[in-house]
C-alpha positions as MATLAB code, in Angstrom:
seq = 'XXXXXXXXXXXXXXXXXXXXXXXXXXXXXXXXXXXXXXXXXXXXXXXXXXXXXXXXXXXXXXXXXXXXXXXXXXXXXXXXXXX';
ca = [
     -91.797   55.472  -55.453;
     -93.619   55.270  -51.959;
     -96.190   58.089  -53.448;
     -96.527   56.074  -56.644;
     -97.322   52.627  -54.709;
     -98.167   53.919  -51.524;
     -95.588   51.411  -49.455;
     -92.715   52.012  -47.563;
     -89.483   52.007  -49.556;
     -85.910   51.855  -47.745;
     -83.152   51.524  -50.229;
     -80.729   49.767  -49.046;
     -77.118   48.591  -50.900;
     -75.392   45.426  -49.423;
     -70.799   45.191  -49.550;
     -71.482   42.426  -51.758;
     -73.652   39.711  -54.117;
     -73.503   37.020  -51.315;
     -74.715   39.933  -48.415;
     -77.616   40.903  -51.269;
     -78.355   37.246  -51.403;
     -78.262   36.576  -48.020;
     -80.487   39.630  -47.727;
     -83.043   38.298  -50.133;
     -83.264   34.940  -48.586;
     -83.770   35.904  -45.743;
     -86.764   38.419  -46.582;
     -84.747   41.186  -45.558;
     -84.928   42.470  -49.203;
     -87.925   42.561  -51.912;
     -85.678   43.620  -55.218;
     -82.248   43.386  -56.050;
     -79.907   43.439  -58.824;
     -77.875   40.547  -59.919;
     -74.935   40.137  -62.553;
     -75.461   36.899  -64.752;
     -72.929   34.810  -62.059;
     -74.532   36.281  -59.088;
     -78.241   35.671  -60.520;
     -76.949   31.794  -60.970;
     -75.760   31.573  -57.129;
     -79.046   33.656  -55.966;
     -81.444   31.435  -57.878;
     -79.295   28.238  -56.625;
     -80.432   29.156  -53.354;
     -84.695   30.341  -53.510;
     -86.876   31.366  -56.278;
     -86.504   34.157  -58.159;
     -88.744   35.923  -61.035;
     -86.902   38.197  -62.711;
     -88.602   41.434  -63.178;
     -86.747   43.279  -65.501;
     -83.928   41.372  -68.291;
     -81.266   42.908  -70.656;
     -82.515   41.953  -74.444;
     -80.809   43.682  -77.539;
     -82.655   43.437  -80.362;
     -78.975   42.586  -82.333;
     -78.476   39.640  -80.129;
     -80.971   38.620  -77.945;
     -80.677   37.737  -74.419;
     -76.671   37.225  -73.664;
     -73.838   36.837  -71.747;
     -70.161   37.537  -72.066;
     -66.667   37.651  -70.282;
     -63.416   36.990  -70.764;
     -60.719   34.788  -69.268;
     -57.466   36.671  -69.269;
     -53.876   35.098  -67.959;
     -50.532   36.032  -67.859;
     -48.426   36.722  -71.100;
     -46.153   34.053  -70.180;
     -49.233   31.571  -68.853;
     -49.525   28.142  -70.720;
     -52.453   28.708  -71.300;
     -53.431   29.941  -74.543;
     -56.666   28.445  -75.578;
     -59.934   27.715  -73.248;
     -60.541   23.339  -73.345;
     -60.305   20.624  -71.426;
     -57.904   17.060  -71.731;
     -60.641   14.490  -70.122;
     -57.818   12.058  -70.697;
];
């Protein structure tokens, strides 16, 4: 890369999201990779522009997880009681 742009590159790979954010906020760091969560915390805290974005041409641009519990957890179904 530093023939190809002619800058300096050090690569560089933080314990952790918050150290990479930390990192990037405080100009330590140029680029970085985020998960969906950790982009959402990053971009809480400064600007970003993403430079590169997952898209599959099936489904777009998306996120998923899952919320897993116990077998024996009430809780079998993801909603809320505002009640």
């Amino acid at each position: 890369m530093e023939e190809a742009t002619g800058y300096k590159v050090v690569t560089s790979i933080p314990d952790d999201y918050a150290g990479l954010i930390r990192a990037m906020k405080n100009k330590d760091v140029d680029i970085g990779c985020f998960g969906a969560f950790s982009y959402i915390a990053a971009k809480s805290e400064m600007e970003l522009e993403p430079l590169v974005i997952q898209y599959r041409k099936s489904s777009g641009i998306t996120y998923r997880s899952l919320i897993v519990t116990r077998q024996d957890s009430p809780i079998h179904s993801i909603g809320w009681d505002w009640h």
